[in-house]
N, C-alpha and C positions, 0 to 999 in steps of 0.2 A: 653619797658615799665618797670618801675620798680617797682618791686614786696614787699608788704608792709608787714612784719610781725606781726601777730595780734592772743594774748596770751589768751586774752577773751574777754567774751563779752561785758563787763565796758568799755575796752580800745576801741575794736571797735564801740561802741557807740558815743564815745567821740572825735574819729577821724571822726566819720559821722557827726557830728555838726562843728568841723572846718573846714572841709574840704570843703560843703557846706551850711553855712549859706549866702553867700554869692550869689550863684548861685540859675540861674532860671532851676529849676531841674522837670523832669517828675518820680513819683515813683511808681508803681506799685508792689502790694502786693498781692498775688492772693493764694485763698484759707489758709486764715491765719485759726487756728487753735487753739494759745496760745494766752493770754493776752501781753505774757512779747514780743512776735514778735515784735508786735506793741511799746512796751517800748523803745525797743533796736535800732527798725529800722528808728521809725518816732515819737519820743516821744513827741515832740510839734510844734508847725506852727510856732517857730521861728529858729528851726534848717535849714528852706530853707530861699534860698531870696524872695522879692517880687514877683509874676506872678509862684510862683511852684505850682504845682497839685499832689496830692497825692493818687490815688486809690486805695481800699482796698475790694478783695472780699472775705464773708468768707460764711459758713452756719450756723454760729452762730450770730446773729443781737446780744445779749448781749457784746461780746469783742468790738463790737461799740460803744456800749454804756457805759461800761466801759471807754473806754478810752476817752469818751468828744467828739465823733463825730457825729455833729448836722445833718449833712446832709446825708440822710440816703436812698436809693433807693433800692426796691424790684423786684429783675430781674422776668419780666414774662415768662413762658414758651413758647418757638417758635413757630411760624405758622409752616404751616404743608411745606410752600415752601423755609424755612429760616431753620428748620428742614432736609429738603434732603439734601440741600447742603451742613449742616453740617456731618450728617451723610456719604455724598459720599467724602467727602473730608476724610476721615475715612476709607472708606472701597475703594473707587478706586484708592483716588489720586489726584481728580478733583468733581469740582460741580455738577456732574450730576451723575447719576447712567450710568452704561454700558446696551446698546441696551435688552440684557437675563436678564437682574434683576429688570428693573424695577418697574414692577408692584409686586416682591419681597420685595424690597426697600420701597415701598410706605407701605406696613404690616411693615414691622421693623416700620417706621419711627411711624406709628397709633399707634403699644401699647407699644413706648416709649412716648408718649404723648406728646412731647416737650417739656421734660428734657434734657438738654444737656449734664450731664453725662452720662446718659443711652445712647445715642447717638453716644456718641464716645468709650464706652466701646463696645457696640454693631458692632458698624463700626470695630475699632480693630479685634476682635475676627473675623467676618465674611470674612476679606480680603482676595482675592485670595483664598476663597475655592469655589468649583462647585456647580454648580443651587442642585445638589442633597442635598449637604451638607445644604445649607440654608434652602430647602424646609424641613429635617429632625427638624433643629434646629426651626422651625416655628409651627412644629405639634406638638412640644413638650414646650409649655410656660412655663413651670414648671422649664425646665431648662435652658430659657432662663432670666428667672428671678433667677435663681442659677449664671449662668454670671454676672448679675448687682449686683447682693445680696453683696458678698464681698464689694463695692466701698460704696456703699447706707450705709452699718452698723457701720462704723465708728463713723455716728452720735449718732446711738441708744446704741453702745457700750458708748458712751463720757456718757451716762446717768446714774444716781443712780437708785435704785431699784423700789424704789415708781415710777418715771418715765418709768422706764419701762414697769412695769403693766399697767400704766395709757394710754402708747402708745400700749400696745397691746389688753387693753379692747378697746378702740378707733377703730384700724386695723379690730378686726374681730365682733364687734356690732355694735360701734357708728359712724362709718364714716355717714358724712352728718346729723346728730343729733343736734339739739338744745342745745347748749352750758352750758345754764341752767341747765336745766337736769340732762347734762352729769356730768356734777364738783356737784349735787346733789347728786347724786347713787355715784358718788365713792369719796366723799367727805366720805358719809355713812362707806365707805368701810377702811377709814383711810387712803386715799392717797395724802390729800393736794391737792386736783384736782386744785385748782385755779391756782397758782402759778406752778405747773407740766404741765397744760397747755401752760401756758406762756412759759415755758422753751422750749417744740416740737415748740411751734409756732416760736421762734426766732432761733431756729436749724434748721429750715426752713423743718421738721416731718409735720406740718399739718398748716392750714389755717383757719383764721377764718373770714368766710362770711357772713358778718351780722346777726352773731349771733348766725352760723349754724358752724359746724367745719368740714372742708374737708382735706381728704385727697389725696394724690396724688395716680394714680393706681399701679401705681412701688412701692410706700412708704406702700402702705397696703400690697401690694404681700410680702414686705419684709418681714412685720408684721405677716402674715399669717403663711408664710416661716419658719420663727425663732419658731412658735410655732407646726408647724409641727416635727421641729427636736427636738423636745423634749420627744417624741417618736416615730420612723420613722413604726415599726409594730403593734401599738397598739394603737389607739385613746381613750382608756380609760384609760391609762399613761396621758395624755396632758393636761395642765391646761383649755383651753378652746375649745370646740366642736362645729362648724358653718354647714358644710357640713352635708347635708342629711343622706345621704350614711354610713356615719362617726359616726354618732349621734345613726342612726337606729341601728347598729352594736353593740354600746354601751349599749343600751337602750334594743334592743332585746333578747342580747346574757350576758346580766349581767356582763362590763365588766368594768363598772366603777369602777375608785379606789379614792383616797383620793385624789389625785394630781388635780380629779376636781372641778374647779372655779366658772367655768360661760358653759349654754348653752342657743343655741338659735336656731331655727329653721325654715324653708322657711313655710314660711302658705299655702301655693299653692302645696308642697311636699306631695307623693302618704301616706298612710297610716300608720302607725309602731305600729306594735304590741309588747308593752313594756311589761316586766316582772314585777310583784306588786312591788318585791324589788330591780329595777331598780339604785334607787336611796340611797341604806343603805349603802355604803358603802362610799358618797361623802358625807365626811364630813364637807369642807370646801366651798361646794355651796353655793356662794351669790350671782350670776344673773341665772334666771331660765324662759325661755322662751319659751317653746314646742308647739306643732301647730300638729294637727290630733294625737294625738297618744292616741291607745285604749289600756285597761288594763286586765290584766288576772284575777287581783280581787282588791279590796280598797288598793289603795295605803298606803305599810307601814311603811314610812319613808319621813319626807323630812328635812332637814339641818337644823338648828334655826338659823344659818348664814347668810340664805338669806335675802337681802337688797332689789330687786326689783324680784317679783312673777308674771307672766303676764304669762296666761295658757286661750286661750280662746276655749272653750270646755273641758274642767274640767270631763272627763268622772266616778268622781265618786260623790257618794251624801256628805263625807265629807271628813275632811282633814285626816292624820294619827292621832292616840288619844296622844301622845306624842307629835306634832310639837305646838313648843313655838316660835311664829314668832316675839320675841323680839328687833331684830336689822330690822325688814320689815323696809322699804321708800314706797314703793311702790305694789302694791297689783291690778290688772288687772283678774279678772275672768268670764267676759262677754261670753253669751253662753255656759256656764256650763251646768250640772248637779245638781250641789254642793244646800244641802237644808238649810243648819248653816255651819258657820262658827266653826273655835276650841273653844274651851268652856275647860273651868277652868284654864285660863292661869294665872300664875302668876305674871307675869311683865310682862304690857304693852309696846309697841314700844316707844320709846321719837323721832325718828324720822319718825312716818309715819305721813307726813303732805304730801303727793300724793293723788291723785283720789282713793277712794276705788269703783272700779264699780261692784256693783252687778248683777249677770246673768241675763240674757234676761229672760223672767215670759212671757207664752201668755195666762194672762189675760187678760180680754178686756177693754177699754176704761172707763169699767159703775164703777169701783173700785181704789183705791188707798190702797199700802203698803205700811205699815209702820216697821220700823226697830228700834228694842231697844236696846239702850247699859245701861248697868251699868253703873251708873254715877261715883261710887269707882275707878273704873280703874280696877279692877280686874279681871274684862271679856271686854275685847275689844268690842266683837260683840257678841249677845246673839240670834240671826238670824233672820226669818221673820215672823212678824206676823199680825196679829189685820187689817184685812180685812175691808175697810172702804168703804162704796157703795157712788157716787156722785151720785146727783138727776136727773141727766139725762145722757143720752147716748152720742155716738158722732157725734149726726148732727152739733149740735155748730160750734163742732169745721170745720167739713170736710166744713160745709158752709163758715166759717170764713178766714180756712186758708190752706183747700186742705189736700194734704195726713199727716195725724202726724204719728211717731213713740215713742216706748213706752221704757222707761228705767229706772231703779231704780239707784241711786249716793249717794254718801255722800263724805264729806271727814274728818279727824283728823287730827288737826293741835298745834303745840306746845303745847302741853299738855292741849288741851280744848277737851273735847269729848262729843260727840255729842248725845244727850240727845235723840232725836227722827227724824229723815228724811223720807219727803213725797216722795212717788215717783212723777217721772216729764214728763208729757207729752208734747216730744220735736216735734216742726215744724223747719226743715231745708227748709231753702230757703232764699230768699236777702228782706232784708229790706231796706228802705229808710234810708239814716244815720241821728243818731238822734245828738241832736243837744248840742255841745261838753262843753257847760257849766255845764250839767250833768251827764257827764263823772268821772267816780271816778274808779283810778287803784289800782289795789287791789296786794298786793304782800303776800309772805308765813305767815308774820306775824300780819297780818290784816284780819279780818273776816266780815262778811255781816250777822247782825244776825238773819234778819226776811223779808221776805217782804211779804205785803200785797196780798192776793191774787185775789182783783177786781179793784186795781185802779194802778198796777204798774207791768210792764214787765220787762226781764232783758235780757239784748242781749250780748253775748259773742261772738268778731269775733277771728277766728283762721284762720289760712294759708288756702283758699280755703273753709273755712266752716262758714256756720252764724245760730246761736241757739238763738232760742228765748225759754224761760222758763217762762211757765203764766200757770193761770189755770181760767178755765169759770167764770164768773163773776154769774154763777150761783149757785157757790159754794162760795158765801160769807163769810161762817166760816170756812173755809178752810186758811189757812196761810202755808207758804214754811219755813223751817229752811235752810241756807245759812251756810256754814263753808268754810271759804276763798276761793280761785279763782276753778274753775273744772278744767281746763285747764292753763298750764303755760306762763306765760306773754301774759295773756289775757287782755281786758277793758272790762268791766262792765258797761252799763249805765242805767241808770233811765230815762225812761219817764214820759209823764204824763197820766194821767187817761186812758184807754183804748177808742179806740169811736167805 
């Protein structure tokens, strides 16, 4: 065979095109990586002859796109029996696992999930070592996702900063999160969420499931991972806090520093006794999530950075007298304590156009609250007041429509504020659907400003949930104030008259 010398990449380009335009050629490109691969190797469909094929795998779907390639398939992950054999062809040599590993085998192959790099990185590694060796490396996920880690971070490496953040606010809050939402709060945050998503998504980072974004189990471990080493003895070094364990220790032991971002916490996790000034020293908090945790006195600090506050049991009656929650999106305080909100703020949020839900009250049925804001702007929320009795109790209702529950809402939305908000006595349960001519969707920028409260219902369906918000037609002069949707990418419908 004679051996062709070739100086660059221009010239060998250029012999790829004479060489071949002629012939009916098979070309396989796998795991391409750069744009210019693709320039250099198969620059156009007239460099082959008639009847050639040109495959290209890569984990960036944009270099596809890039280069003009219309036909475009998204490999799924293996079943679990397409998976062993990949895996065993890895670790033994052959299709199947060996007689002593299989039910070994079948664990690898579960929390690789049928990724096929995890698969064969994992099969490598475990070759011809003893049932001991596996069963150690199996107790320990932590490092066997340390094995995968290196291969998986190439991608996250190939990303800019803001992408970063945006893939590891994702990894350890938002996996399986409403899309919405999410490019909302870190939209808030300055990270271009829209287009930073796009990016994970065609790096083949995360998945978007109608609407919801997933990530792969491996692809969050990575996530996790990476923010683990950013301090290996100290979880109040680390930009973001998930683990119980982790959190408590922070929280407890006052060890937070400036370096944290975001926390969040399991609502189901045993109790934590935080320290009041837990929180003084994170200055750069903007997601702030906490779940059981009781206080040694009034919380005396929290960040004016934070962008989404969601704390349900609020164990104190206010906020710190300092916190200026100017940049808040979103504001979550159900089942508080809390009796007013901050008072004397001087700049309102321009983006808190989220649910503001106010704590659980066990009042009874026979009253309604009302809430006042400043209409200046210069106090957001001025707290609760002006007790309003309705004219009867709640047989009405328990006759009408079975058990209600009691909740007070409002929301702020692009610079409209909310002049006064009735509380709203909700009935969950399934309606008959009403009928779609009176359907009206309501997005961030559109409000609902009134509705009637004896001749018109308003039903909000969410994932699993159906709210109807009405009030007795015994309370005629009673009227609802409405500021845009409660719930994100809801529908809204109007009925007619109540019977």
């Amino acid at each position: 065979m004679k051996t062709i010398d070739i100086f660059d990449v221009h010239e060998g380009s250029t012999m790829i095109r004479r060489l071949l335009h002629h012939k009916k050629v098979l070309l396989i490109l796998d795991d391409v990586t750069d744009s210019d691969h693709l320039d250099y190797l198969a620059g156009k469909q007239e460099w082959f002859g008639s009847g050639s094929r040109v495959l290209i795998t890569t984990r960036n779907e944009h270099l596809l796109i890039e280069h003009g390639v219309k036909r475009r398939f998204h490999v799924k992950p293996l079943n679990h029996d397409d998976a062993l054999k990949l895996f065993s062809w890895k670790a033994f040599g052959k299709d199947h696992p060996e007689k002593n590993y299989i039910e070994l085998s079948s664990c690898v192959v579960s929390y690789a999930d049928g990724l096929p790099l995890a698969l064969k990185v994992l099969g490598s590694f475990l070759r011809e070592r003893h049932v001991s060796a596996w069963n150690s490396a199996l107790g320990n996920l932590r490092g066997i996702c340390n094995i995968v880690l290196g291969t998986l971070q190439i991608s996250y490496d190939d990303l800019d900063d803001k992408e970063k953040k945006i893939f590891l606010d994702i990894a350890c809050f938002f996996n399986e999160e409403k899309e919405d939402r999410v490019i909302e709060i870190l939209d808030s945050c300055g990270f271009c969420a829209g287009i930073g998503i796009d990016v994970l998504i065609e790096k083949s980072l995360l998945t978007n499931s109608y609407g919801t974004l997933w990530m792969h189990q491996l692809v969050q471990e990575m996530g996790c991972e990476i923010v683990n080493r950013e301090c290996l003895d100290e979880p109040g070094n680390r930009s973001r806090l998930w683990r119980h364990e982790e959190t408590k220790h922070v929280l407890s032991k006052n060890t937070g520093t400036d370096a944290v971002e975001s926390i969040t916490m399991d609502k189901t996790g045993p109790v934590v006794h935080a320290n009041a000034k837990s929180f003084s020293r994170m200055k750069k908090l903007r997601l702030l999530n906490p779940a059981n945790v009781n206080l040694s006195n009034d919380l005396e600090y929290l960040s004016d950075n934070l962008r989404s506050l969601e704390w349900a049991g609020y164990p104190s009656k206010y906020f710190p007298s300092h916190f200026n929650p100017k940049n808040l999106l979103e504001l979550n305080m159900c089942h508080s304590h809390i009796e007013s909100f901050w008072t004397g703020v001087k700049e309102r949020s321009p983006n808190c156009d989220h649910a503001l839900k106010y704590p659980s009250f066990d009042y009874n049925y026979t009253h309604i609250i009302t809430c006042k804001v400043d209409i200046n702007g210069k106090e957001l929320w001025k707290g609760i007041s002006n007790q309003v009795e309705l004219p009867s109790g709640t047989e009405w209702w328990q006759g009408k429509f079975g058990q209600i529950t009691f909740s007070i809402t409002a929301r702020v939305g692009h610079g409209v504020i909310v002049k006064q908000c009735a509380a709203r006595l909700v009935y969950e349960g399934d309606l008959e659907e009403l009928d779609p001519r009176f359907s009206l969707r309501t997005r961030s920028n559109v409000s609902i400003s009134e509705m009637n409260a004896t001749t018109t219902a308003m039903r909000a369906t969410t994932t699993g949930t159906t709210r109807v918000l009405i009030l007795p037609p015994t309370a005629s002069g009673l009227t609802m104030y409405f500021l845009d949707t409660l719930f994100r990418s809801t529908e809204y419908y109007r009925n007619e008259k109540l019977q």
